[in-house]
ZAMARGU-4260 file (C-alpha; in steps of 0.2 Angstrom, whole numbers, plus 5000, padded with zeros to 4 digits):
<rodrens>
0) 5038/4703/4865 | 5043/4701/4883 | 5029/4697/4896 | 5024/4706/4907 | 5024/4702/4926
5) 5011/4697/4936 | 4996/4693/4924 | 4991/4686/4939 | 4993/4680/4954 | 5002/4660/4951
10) 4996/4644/4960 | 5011/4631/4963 | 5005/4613/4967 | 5012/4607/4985 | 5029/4598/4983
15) 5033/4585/4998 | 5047/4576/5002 | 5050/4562/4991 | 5036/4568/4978 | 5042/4568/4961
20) 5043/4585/4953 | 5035/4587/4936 | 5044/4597/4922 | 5030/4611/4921 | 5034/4614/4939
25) 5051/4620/4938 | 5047/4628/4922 | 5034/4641/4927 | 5044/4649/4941 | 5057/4648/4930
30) 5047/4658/4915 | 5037/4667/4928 | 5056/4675/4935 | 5064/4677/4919 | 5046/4687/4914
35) 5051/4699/4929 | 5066/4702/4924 | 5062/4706/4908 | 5048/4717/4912 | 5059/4727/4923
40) 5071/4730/4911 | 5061/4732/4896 | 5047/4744/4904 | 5036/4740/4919 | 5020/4738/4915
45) 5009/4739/4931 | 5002/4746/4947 | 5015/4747/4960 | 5006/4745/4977 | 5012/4740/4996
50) 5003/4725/5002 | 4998/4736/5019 | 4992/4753/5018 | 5005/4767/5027 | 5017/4752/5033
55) 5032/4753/5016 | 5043/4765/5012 | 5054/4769/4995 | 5071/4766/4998 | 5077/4772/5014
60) 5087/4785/5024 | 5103/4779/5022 | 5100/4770/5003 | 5089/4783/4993 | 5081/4785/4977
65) 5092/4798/4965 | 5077/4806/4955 | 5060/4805/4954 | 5052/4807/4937 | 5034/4808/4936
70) 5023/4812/4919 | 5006/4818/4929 | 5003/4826/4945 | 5010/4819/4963 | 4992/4817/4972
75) 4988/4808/4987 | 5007/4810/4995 | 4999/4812/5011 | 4983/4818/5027 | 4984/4836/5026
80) 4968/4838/5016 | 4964/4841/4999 | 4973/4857/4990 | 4987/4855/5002 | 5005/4861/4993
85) 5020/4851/4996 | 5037/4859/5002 | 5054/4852/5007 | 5057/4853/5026 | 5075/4856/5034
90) 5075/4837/5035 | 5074/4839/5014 | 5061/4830/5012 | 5044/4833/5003 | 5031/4836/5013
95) 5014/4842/5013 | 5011/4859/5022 | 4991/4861/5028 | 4985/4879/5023 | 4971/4889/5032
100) 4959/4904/5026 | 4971/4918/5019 | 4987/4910/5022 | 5002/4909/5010 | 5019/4899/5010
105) 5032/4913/5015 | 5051/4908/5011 | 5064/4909/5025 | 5082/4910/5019 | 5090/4893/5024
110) 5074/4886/5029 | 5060/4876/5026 | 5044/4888/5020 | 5033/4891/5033 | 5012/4895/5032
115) 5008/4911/5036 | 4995/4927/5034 | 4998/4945/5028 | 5004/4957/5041 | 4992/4973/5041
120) 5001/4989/5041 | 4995/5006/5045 | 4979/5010/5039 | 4976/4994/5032 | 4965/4980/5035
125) 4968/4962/5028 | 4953/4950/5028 | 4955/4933/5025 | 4945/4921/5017 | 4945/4903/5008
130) 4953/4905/4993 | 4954/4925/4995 | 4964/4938/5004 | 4957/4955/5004 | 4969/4971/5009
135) 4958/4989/5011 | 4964/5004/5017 | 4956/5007/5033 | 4963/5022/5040 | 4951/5040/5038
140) 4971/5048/5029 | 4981/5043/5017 | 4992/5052/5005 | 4990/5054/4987 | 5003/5062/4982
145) 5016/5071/4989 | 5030/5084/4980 | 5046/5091/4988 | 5056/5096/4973 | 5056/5113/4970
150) 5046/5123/4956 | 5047/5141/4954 | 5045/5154/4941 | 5049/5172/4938 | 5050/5185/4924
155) 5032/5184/4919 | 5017/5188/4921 | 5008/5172/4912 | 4997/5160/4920 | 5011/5146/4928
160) 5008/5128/4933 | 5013/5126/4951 | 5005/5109/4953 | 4998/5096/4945 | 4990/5079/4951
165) 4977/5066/4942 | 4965/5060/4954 | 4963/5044/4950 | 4943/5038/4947 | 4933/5032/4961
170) 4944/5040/4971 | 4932/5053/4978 | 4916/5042/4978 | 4901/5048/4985 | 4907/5051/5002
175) 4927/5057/5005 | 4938/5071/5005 | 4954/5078/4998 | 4965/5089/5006 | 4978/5099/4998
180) 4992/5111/5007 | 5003/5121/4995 | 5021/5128/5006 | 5030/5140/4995 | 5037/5159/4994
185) 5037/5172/4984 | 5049/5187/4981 | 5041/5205/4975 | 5057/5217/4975 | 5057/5229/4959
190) 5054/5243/4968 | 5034/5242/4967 | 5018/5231/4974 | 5015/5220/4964 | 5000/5206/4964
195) 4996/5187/4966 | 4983/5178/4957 | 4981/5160/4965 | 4967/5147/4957 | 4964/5128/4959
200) 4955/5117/4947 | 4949/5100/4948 | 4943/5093/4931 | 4937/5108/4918 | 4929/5118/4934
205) 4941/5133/4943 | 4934/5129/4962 | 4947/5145/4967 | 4952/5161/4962 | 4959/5173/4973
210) 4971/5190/4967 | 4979/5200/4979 | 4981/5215/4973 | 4994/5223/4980 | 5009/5216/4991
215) 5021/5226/4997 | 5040/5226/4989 | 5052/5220/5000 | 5071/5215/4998 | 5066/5197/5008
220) 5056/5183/5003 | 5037/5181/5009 | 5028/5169/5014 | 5014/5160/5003 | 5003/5144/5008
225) 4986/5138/5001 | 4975/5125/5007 | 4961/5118/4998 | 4947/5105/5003 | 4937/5097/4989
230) 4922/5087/4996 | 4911/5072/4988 | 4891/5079/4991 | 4885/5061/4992 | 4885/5059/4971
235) 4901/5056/4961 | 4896/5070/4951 | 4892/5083/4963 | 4907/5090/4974 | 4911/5106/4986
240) 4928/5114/4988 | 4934/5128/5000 | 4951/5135/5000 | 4960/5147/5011 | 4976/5157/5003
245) 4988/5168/5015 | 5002/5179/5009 | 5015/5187/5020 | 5026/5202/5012 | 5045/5204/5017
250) 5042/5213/5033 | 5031/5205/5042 | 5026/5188/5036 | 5045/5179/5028 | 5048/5163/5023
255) 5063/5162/5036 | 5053/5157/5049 | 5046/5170/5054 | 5028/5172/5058 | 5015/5185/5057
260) 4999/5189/5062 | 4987/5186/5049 | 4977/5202/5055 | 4993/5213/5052 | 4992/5224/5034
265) 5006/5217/5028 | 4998/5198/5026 | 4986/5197/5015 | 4972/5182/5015 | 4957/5175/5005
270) 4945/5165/5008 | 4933/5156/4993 | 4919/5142/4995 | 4913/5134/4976 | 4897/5124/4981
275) 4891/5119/4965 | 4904/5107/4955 | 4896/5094/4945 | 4912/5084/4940 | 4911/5068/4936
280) 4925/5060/4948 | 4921/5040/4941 | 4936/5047/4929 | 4952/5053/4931 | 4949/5072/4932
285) 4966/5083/4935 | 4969/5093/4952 | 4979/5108/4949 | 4986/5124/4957 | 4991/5138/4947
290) 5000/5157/4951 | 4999/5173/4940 | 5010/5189/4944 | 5004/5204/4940 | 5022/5208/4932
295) 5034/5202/4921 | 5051/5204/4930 | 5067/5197/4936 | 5064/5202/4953 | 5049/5194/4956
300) 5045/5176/4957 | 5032/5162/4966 | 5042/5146/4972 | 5034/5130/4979 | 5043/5121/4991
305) 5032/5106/4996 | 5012/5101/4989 | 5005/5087/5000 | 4986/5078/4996 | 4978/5068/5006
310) 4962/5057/5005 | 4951/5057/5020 | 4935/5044/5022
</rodrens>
């Protein structure tokens, strides 16, 4: 077995000029060379250490190492402090980057990494912390959902789906608000009035149900908007809703653009307040919209253009 190099540290006995040399004196540097050698070759089998603390390097700038293997963690590379991570600067070298509360190593295309924090956007808030980061919403509106692709039915007069949204749980808590607006139109021109029977629902409770009886035919499209607010009544199981539903006939109230008075005959308005709702908003509960024609025929139909809902604080 080869030996290994050094067992410890060896004393040579002083040689002066004109001594005689014994032969164990040439023999151990002898052995104690040949054992390096061997040992380097074969394995090495101890400690590498500098003799001064922060004064030796490995290898140099212009004569350098190829690859580094190492079998357990690279530790103690360094002063940044403890937990600090290592990246390669522009000089390529490995380096250890200092981190504070909430920061994060960002790349940078052709660059070295740098440390940085979170960038708050609109109506949010970003706290940082050691070992944490935490992003809320802080604005008092935010949009839950939002729908611009057209629905529209016609030729019946079942119950239809206009709009549907899952509220997720815990979104209305004990203390916030949604807001929903419904744009749409209708069009009512078989030759007769005809009706409109908008209701909302949040869960298994209808918190709105409005029929206008009669609105006038007409050749052009009217006008049809809903708005709905759904209050939290300090309980997650206790809400209120109120919801405002205007419809303009053909003649005075279309959905070209032009506007109506809402004390004119021909636009027709409700008005409904729910102030007992006992959902249970910890769960998902379903917020939806649905309209009802009083008659099945091709010439009348209800179209919604856009739905927005919003969260308020």
């Amino acid at each position: 077995m080869p030996a290994s190099y050094p067992s410890s540290l060896f004393a040579f006995t002083p040689i002066n000029n004109g001594d005689t040399s014994d032969a164990s004196q040439i023999d151990n540097p002898v052995a104690e060379i040949i054992a390096i050698e061997t040992g380097l070759l074969s394995g090495f089998q101890h400690v590498v250490k500098p003799l001064t603390d922060n004064t030796y390097d490995l290898g140099t700038s212009s004569l350098a190492w190829r690859d580094l293997f190492v079998k357990r963690n690279l530790t103690h590379l360094g002063y940044a402090g403890v937990g600090a991570p290592l990246v390669s600067n522009a000089s390529k070298q490995l380096v250890e980057q200092a981190l504070t509360n909430g920061q994060l190593l960002i790349g940078s295309t052709g660059a070295a990494p740098v440390a940085a924090g979170l960038t708050a956007g609109a109506g949010i808030t970003i706290t940082p912390a050691a070992g944490a980061i935490t992003i809320a919403q802080s604005s008092t509106v935010g949009v839950l959902d939002r729908v611009v692709t057209l629905v529209s039915f016609s030729n019946t007069a079942a119950e239809q789906t206009l709009y549907s949204f899952a509220v997720p749980g815990g979104t209305l808590g004990t203390n916030k608000i949604i807001k929903l607006s419904v744009i749409g139109d209708h069009l009512i021109n078989n030759g007769a009035p005809d009706s409109l029977r908008i209701k909302a629902k949040y869960g298994a409770t209808t918190i709105f149900d409005g029929t206008i009886a009669s609105i006038n035919n007409g050749a052009n499209r009217g006008a049809f908007t809903f708005d709905l607010e759904l209050v939290a009544a300090n309980a997650t199981n206790a809400q209120r809703s109120k919801g405002f539903l205007q419809v303009g006939d053909s003649t005075q109230n279309n959905a070209a653009g032009t506007a109506g008075s809402i004390l004119s005959t021909n636009t027709y308005t409700m008005y409904g307040v729910h102030n007992a709702i006992a959902e249970d908003s910890t769960a998902s509960k379903n917020l939806v919209v649905t309209a009802t024609m009083g008659t099945a025929n091709a010439a009348i139909d209800v179209r919604v253009h856009t739905v927005y809902t919003e969260l308020h604080n």
